[in-house]
N, CA, C and O atoms as CSV, one atom per row, in Angstrom:
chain,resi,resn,atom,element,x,y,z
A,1,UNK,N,N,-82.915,31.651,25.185
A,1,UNK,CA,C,-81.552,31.887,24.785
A,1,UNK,C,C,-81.534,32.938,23.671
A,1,UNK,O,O,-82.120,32.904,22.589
A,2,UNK,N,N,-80.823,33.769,24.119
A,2,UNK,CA,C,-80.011,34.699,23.089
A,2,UNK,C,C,-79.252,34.775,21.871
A,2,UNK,O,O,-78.069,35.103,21.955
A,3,UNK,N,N,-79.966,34.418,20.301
A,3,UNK,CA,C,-78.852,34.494,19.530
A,3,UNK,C,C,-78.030,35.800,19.498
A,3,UNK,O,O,-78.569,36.906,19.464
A,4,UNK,N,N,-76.513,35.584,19.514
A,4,UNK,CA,C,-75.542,36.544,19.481
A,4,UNK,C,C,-75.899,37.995,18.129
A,4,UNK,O,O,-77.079,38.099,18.462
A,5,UNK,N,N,-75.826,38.532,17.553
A,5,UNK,CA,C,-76.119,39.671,16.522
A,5,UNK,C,C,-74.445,39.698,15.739
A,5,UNK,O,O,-73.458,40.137,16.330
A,6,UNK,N,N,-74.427,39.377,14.936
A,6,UNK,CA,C,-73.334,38.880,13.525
A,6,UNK,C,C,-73.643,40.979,13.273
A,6,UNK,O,O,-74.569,41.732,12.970
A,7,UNK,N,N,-71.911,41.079,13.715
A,7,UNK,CA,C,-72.058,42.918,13.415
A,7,UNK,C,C,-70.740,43.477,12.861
A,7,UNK,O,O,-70.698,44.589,12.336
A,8,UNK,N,N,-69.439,42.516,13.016
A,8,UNK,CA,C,-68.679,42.814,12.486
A,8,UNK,C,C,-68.455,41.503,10.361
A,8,UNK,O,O,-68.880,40.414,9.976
A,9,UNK,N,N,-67.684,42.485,9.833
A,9,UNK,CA,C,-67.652,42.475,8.628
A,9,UNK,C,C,-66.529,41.063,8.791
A,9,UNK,O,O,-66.286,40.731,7.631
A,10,UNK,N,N,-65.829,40.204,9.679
A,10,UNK,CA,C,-65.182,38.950,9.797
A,10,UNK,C,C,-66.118,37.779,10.147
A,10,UNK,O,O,-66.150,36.677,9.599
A,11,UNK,N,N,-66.883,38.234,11.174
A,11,UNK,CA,C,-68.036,37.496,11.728
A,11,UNK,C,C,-69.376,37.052,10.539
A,11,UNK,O,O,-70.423,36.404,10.509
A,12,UNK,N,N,-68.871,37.542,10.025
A,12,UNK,CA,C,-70.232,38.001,8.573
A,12,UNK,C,C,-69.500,36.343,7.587
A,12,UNK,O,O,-69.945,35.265,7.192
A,13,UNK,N,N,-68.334,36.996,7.588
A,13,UNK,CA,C,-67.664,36.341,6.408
A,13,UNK,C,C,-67.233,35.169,6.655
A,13,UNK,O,O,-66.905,34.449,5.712
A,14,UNK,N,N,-67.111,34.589,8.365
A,14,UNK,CA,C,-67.250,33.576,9.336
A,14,UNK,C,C,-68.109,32.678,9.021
A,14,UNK,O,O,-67.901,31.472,8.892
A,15,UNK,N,N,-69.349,33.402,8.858
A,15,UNK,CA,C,-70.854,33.099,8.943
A,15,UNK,C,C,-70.643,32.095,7.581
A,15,UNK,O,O,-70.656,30.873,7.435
A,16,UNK,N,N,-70.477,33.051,6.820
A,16,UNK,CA,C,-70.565,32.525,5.072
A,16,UNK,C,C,-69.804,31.360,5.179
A,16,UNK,O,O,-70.309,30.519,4.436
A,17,UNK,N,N,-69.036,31.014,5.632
A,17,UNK,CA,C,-67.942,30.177,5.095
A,17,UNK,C,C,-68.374,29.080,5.731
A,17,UNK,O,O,-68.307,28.098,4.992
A,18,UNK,N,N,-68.744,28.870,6.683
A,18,UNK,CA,C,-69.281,28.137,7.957
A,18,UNK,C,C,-70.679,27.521,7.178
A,18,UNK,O,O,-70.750,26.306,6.988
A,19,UNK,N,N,-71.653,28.319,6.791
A,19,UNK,CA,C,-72.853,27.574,6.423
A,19,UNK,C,C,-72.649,27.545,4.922
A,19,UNK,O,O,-73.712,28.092,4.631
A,20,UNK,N,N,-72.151,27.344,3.916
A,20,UNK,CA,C,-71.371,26.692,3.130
A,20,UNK,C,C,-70.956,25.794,3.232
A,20,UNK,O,O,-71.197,25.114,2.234
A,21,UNK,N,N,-70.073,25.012,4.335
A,21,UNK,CA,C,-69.745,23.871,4.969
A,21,UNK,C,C,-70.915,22.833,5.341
A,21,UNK,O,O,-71.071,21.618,5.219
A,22,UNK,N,N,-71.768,24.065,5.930
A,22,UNK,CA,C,-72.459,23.002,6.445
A,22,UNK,C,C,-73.456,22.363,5.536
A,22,UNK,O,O,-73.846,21.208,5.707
A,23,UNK,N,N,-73.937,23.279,4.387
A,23,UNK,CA,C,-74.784,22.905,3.481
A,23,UNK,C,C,-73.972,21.698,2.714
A,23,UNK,O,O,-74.527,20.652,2.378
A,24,UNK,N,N,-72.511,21.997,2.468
A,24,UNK,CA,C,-72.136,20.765,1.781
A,24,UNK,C,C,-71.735,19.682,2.578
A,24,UNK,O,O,-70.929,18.837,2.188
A,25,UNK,N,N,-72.322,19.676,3.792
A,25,UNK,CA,C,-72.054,18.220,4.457
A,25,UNK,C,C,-73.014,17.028,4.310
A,25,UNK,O,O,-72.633,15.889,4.579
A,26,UNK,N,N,-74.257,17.291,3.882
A,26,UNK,CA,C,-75.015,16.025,3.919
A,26,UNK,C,C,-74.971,15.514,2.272
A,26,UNK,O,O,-75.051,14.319,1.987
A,27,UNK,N,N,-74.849,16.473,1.346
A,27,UNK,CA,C,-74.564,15.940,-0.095
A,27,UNK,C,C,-73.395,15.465,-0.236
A,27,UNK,O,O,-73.549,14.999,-1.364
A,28,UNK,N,N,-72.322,15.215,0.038
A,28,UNK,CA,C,-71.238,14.967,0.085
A,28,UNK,C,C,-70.925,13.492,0.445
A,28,UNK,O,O,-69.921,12.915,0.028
A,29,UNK,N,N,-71.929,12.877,1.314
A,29,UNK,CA,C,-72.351,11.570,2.222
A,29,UNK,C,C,-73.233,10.860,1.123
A,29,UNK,O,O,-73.235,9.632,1.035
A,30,UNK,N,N,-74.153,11.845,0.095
A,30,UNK,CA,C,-74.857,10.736,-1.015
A,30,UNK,C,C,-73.955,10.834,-2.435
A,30,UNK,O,O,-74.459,10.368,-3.457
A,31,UNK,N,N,-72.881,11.322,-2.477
A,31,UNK,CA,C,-72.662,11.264,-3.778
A,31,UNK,C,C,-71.272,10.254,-3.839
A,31,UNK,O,O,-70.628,9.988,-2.825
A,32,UNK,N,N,-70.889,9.688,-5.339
A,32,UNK,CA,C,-70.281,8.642,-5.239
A,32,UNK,C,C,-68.838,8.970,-6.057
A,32,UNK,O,O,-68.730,10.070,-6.600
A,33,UNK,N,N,-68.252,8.451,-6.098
A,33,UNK,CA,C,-66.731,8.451,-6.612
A,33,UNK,C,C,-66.249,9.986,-6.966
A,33,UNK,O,O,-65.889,10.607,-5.966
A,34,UNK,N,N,-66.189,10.602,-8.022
A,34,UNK,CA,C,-65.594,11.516,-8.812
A,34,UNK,C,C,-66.465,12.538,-8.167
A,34,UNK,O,O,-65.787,13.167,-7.356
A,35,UNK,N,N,-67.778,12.980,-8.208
A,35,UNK,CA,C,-68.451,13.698,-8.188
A,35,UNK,C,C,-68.086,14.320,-5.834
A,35,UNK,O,O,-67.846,15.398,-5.290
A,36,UNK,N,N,-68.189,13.502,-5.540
A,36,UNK,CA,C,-67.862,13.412,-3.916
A,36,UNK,C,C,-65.915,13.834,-4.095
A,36,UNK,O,O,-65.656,14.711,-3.271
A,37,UNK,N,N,-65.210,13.609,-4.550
A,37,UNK,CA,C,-63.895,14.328,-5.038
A,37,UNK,C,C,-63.838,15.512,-5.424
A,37,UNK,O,O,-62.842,16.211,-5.237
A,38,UNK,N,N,-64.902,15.915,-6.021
A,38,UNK,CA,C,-64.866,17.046,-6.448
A,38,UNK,C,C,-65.152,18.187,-5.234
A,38,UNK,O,O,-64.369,19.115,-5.030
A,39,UNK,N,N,-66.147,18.017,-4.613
A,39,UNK,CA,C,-66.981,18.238,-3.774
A,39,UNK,C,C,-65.948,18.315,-2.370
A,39,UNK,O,O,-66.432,19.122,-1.577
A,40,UNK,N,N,-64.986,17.852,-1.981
A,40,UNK,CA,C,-64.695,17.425,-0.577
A,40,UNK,C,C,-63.722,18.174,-1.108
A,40,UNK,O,O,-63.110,18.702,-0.180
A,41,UNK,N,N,-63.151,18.566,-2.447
A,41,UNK,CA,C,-61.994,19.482,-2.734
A,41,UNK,C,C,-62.379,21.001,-3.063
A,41,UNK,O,O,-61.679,22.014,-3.064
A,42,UNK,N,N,-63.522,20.838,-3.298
A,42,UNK,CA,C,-64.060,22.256,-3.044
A,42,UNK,C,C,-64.130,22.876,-1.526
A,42,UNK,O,O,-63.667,23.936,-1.105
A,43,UNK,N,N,-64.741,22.027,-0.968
A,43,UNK,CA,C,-65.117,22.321,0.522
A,43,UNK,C,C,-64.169,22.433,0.959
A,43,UNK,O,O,-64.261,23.359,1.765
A,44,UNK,N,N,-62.399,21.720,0.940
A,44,UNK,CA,C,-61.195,21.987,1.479
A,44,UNK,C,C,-60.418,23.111,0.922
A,44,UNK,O,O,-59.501,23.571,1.602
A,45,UNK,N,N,-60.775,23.779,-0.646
A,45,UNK,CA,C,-59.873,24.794,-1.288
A,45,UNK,C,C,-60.667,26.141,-0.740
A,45,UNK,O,O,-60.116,27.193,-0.417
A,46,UNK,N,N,-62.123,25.861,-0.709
A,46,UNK,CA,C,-62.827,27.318,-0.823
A,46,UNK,C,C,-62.748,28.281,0.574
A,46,UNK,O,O,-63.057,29.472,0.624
A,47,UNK,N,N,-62.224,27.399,1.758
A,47,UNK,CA,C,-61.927,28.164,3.440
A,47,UNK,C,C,-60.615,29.265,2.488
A,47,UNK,O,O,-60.582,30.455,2.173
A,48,UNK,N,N,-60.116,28.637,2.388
A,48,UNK,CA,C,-58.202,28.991,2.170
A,48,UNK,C,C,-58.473,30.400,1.171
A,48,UNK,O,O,-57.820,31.411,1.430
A,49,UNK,N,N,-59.734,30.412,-0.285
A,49,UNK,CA,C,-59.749,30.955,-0.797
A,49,UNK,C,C,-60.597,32.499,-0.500
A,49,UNK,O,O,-60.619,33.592,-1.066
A,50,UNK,N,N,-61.343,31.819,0.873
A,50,UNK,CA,C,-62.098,33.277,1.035
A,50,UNK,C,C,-61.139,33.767,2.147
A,50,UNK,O,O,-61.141,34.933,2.542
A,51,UNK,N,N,-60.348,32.838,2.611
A,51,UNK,CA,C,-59.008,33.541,3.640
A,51,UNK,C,C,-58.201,34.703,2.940
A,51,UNK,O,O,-58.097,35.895,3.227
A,52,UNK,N,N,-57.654,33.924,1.899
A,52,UNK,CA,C,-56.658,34.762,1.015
A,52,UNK,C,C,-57.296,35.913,0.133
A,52,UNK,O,O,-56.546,36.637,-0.521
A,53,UNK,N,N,-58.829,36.113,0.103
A,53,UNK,CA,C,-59.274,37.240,-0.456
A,53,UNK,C,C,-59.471,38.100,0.420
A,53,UNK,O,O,-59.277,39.309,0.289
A,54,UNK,N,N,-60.109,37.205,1.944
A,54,UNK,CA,C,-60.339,38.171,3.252
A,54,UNK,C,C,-58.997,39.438,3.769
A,54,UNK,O,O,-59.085,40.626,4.078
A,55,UNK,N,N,-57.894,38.550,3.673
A,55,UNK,CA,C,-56.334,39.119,3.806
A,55,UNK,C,C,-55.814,39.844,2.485
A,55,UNK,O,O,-55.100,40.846,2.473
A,56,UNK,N,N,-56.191,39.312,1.622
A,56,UNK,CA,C,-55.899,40.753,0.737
A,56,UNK,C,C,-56.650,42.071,0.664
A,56,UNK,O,O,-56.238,43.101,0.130
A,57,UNK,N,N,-57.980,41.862,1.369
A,57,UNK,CA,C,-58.747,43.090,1.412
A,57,UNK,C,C,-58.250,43.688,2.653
A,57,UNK,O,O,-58.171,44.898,2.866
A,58,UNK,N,N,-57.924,42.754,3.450
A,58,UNK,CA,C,-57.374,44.166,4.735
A,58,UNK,C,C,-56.244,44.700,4.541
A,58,UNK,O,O,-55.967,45.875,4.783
A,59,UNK,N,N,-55.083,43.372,3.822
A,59,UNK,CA,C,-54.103,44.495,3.221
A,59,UNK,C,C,-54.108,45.975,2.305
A,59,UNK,O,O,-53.449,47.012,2.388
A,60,UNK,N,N,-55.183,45.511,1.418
A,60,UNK,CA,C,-55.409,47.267,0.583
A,60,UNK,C,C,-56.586,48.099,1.182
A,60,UNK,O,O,-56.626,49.298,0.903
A,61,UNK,N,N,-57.409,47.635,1.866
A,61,UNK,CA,C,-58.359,48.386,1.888
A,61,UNK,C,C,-58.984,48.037,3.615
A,61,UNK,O,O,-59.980,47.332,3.779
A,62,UNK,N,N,-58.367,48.533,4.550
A,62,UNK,CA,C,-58.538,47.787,6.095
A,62,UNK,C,C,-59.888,48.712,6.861
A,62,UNK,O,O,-60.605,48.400,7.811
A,63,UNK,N,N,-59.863,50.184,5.841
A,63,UNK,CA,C,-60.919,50.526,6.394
A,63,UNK,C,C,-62.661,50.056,6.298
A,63,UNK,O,O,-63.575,50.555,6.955
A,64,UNK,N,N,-62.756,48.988,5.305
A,64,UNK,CA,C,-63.890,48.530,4.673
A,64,UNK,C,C,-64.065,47.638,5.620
A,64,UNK,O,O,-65.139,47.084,5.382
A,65,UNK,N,N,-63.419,47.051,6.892
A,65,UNK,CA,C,-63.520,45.801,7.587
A,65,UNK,C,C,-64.182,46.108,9.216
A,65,UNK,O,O,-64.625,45.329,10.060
A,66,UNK,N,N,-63.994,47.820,9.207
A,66,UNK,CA,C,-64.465,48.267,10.396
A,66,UNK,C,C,-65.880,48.433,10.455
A,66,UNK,O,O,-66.176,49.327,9.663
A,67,UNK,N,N,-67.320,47.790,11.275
A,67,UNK,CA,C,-68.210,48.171,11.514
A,67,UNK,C,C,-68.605,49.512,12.009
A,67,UNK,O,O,-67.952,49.926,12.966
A,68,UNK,N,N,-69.917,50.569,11.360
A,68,UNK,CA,C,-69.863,51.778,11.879
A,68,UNK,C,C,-69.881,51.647,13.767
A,68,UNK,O,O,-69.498,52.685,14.307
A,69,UNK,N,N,-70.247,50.592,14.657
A,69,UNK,CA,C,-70.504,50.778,15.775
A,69,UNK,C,C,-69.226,50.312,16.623
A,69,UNK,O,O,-69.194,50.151,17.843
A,70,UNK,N,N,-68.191,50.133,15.718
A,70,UNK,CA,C,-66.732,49.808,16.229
A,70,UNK,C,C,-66.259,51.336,16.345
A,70,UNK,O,O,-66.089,51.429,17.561
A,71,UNK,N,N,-65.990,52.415,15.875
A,71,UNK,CA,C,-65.964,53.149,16.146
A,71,UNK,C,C,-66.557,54.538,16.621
A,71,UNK,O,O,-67.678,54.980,16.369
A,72,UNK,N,N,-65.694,55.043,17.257
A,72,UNK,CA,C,-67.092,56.258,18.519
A,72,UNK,C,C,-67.375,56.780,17.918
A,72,UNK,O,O,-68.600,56.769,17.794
A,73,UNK,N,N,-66.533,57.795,16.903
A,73,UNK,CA,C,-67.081,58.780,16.282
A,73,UNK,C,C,-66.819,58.699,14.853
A,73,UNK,O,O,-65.890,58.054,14.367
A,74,UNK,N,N,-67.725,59.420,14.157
A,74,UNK,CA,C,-67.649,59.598,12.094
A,74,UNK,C,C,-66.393,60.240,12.263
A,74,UNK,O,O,-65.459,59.632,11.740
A,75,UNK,N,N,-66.107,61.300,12.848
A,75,UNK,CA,C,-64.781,62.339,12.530
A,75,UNK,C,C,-63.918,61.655,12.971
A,75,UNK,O,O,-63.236,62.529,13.506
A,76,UNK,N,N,-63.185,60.328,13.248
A,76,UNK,CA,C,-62.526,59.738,13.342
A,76,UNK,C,C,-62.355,58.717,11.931
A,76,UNK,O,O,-61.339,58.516,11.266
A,77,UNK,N,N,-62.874,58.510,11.863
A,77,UNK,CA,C,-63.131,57.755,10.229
A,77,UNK,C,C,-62.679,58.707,8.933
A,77,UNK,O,O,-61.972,58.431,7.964
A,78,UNK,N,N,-63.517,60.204,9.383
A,78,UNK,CA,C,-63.373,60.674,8.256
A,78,UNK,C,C,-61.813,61.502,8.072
A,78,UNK,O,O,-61.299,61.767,6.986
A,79,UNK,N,N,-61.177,61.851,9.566
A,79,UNK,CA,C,-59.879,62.202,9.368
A,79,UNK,C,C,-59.008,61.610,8.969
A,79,UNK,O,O,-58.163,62.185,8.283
A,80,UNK,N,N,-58.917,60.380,9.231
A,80,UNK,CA,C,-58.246,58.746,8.842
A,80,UNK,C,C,-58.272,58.462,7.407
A,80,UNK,O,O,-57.345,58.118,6.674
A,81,UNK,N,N,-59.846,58.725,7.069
A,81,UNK,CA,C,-59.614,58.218,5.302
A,81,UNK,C,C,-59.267,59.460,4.914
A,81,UNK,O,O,-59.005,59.367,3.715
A,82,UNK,N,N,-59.109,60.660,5.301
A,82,UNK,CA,C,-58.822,61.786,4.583
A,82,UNK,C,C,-57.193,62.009,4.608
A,82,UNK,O,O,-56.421,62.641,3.887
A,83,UNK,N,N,-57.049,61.257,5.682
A,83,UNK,CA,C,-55.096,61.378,6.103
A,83,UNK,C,C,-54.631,59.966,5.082
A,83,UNK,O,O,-53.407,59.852,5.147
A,84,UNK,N,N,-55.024,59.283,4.510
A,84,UNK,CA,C,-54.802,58.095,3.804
A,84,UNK,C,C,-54.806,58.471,2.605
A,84,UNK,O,O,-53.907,58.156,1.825
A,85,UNK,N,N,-56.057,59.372,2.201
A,85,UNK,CA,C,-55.990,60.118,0.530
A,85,UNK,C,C,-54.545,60.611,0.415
A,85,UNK,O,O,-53.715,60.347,-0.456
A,86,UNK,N,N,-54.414,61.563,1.739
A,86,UNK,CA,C,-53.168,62.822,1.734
A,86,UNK,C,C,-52.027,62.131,1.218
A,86,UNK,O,O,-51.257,62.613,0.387
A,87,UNK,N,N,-51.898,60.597,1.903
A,87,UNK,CA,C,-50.976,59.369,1.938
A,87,UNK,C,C,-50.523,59.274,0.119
A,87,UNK,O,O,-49.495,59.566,-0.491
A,88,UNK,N,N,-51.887,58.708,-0.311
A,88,UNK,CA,C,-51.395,58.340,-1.395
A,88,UNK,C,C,-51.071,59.308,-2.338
A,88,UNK,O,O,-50.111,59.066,-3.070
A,89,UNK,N,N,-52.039,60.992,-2.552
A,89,UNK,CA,C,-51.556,61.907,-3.313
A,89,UNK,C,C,-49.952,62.143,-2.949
A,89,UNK,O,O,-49.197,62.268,-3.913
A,90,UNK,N,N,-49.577,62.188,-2.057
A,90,UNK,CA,C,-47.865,62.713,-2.078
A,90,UNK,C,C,-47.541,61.536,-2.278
A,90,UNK,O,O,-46.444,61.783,-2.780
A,91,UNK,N,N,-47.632,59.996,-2.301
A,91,UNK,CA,C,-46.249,59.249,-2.741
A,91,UNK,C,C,-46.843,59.155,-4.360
A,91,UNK,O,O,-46.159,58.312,-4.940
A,92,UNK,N,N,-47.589,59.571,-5.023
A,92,UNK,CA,C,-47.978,59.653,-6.592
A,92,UNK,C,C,-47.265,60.712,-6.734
A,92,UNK,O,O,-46.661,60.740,-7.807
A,93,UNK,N,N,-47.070,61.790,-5.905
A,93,UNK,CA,C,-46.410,62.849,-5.998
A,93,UNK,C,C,-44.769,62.964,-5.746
A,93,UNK,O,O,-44.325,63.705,-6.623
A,94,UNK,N,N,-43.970,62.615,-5.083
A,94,UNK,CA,C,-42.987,61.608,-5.073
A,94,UNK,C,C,-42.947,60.785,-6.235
A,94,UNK,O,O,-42.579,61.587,-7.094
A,95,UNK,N,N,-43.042,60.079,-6.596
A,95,UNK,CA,C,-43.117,59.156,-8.009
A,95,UNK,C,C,-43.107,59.997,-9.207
A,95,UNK,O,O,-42.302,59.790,-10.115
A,96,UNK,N,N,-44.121,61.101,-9.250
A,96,UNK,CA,C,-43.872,62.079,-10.359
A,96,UNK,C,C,-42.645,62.847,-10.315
A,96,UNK,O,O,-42.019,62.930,-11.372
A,97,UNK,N,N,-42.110,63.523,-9.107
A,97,UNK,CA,C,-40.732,64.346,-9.104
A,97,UNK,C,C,-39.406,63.315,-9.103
A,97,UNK,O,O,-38.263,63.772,-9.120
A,98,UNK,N,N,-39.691,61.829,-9.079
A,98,UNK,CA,C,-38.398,60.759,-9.125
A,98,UNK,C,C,-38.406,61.058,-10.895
A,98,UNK,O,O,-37.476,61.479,-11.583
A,99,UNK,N,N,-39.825,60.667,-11.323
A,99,UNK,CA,C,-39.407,60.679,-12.635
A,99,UNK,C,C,-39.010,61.496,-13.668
A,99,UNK,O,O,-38.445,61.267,-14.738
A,100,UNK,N,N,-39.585,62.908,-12.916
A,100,UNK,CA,C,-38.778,64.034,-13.542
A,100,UNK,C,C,-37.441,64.405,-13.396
A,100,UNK,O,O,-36.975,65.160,-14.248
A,101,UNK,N,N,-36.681,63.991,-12.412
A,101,UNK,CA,C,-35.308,63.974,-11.885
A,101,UNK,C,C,-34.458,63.099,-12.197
A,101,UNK,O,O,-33.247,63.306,-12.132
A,102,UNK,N,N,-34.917,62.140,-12.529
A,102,UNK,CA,C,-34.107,60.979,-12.604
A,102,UNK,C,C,-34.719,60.480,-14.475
A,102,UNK,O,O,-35.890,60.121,-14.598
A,103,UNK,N,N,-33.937,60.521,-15.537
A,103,UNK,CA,C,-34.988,60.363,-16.486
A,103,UNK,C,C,-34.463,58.781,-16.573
A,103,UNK,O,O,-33.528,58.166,-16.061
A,104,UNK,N,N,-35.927,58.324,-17.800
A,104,UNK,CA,C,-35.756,57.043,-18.163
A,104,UNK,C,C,-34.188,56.077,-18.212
A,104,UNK,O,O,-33.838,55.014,-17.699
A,105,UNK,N,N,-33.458,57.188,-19.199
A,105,UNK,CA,C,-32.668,56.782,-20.230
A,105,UNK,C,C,-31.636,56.780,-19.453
A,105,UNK,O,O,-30.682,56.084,-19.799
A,106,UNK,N,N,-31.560,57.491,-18.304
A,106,UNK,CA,C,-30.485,56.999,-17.154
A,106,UNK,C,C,-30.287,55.604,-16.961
A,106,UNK,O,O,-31.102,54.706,-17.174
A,107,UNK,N,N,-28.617,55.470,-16.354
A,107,UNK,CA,C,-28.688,54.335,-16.095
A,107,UNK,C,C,-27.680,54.305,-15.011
A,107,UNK,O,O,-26.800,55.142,-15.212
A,108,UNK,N,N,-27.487,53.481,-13.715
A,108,UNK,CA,C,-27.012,53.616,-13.018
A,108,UNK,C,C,-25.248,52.772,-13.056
A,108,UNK,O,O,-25.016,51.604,-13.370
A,109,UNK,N,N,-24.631,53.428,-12.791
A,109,UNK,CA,C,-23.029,52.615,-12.961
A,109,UNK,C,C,-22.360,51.860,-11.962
A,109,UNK,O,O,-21.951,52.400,-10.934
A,110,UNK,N,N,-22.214,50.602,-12.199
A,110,UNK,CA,C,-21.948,50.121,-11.086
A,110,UNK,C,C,-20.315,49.994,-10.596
A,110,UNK,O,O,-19.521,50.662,-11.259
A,111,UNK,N,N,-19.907,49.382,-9.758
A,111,UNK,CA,C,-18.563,49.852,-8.833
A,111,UNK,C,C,-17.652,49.698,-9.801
A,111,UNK,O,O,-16.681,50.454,-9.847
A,112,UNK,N,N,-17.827,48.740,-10.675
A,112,UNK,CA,C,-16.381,48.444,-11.874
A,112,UNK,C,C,-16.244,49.822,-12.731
A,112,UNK,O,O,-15.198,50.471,-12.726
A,113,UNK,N,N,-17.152,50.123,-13.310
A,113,UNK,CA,C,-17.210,51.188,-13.871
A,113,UNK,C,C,-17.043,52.064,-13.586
A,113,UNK,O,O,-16.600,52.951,-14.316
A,114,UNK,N,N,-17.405,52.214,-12.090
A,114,UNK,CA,C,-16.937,53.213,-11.575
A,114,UNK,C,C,-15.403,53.888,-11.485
A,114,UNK,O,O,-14.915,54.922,-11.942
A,115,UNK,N,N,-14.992,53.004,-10.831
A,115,UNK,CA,C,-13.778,52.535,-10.686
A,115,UNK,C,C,-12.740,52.536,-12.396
A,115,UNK,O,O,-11.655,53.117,-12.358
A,116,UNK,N,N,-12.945,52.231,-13.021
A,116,UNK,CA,C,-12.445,52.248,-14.207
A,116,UNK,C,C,-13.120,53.243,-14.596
A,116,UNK,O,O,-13.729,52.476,-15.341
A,117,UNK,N,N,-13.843,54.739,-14.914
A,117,UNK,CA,C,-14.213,56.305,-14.979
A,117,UNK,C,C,-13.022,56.917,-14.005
A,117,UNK,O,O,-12.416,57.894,-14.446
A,118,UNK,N,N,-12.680,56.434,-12.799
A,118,UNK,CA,C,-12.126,57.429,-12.262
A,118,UNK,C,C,-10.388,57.043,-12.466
A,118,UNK,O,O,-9.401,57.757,-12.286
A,119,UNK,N,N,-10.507,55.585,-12.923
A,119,UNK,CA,C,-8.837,55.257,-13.173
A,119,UNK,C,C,-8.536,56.064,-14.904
A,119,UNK,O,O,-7.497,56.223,-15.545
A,120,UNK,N,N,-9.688,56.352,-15.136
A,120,UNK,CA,C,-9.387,56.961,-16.966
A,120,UNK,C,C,-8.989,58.806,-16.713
A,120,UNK,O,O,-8.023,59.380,-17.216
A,121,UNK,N,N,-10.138,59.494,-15.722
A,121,UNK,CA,C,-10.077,60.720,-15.301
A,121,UNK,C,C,-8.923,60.706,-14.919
A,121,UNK,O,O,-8.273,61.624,-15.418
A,122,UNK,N,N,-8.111,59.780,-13.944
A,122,UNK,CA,C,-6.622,60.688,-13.109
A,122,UNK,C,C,-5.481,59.989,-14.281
A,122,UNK,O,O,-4.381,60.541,-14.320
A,123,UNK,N,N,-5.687,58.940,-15.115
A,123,UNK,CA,C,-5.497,59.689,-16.452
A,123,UNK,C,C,-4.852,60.373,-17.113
A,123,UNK,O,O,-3.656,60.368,-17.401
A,124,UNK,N,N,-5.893,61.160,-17.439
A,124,UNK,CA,C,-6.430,62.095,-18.242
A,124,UNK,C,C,-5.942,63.618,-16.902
A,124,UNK,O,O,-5.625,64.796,-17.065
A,125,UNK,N,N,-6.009,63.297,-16.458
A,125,UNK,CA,C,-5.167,64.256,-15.253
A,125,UNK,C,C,-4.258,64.743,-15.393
A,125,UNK,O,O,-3.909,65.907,-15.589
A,126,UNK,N,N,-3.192,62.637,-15.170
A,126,UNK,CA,C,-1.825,63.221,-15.108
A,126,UNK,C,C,-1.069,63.199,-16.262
A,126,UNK,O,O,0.146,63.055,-16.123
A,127,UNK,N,N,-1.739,63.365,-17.891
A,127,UNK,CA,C,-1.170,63.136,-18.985
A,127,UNK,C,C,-1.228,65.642,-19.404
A,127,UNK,O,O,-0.648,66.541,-20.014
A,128,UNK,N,N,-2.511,65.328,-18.363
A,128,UNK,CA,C,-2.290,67.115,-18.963
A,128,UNK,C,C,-1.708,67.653,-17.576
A,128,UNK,O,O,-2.121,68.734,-17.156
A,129,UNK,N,N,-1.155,67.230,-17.155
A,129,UNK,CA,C,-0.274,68.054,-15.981
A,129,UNK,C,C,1.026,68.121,-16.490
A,129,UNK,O,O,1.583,69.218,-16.531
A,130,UNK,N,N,1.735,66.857,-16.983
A,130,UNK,CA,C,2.852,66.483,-17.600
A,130,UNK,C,C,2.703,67.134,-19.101
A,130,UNK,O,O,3.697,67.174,-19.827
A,131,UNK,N,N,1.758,67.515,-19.436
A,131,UNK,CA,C,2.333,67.991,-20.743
A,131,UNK,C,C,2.080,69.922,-20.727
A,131,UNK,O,O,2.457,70.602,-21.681
């Protein structure tokens, strides 16, 4: 029989989590009150915790999860992370021309105000038309 070859970066992290489990299954059976609590709450928090680190790494960083033999070619990789740099220099770039355009000390006016600016302007309108 054939063991399978562990090649992707989920299968890896599968692996880990899995024989972790299994190592804490026979200590878990000799230990007694508090110490076996501790232990059976580790073994139930720590799946969830390498989940929620696994899923935050593909959320920021999804190219770190691809094995080199998942994809055909390097120049596919390397146009991808190079179109992702491009990504983030223009919205840093964007962000710099919001903040030059729009300054701090602005502040935005909302409908009342609005509304009461333009009931003061016609006004101020019809007091210099009439006079």
């Amino acid at each position: 029989m054939q063991v399978p070859v562990v090649k992707t970066p989920l299968s890896i992290i599968a692996l880990f989590v899995a024989l972790i489990e299994l190592f804490l299954a026979y200590p878990v059976t000799q230990l007694e009150d508090i110490e076996r609590l501790i232990l059976v709450v580790f073994m139930t928090v720590f799946p969830f915790f390498v989940a929620a680190a696994f899923f935050l790494l593909l959320w920021h960083k999804p190219k770190n999860l691809y094995s080199p033999g998942e994809i055909a070619e390097a120049s596919v990789i390397e146009r991808r992370v190079a179109a992702e740099l491009k990504v983030e220099e223009l919205e840093q770039e964007i962000q710099r021309l919001r903040q030059r355009a729009i300054p701090p000390q602005a502040t935005i006016m909302t409908p009342a105000a609005a509304a009461e600016l333009a009931k003061e302007i016609g006004q101020t309108a019809q007091s210099d038309v009439k006079a």
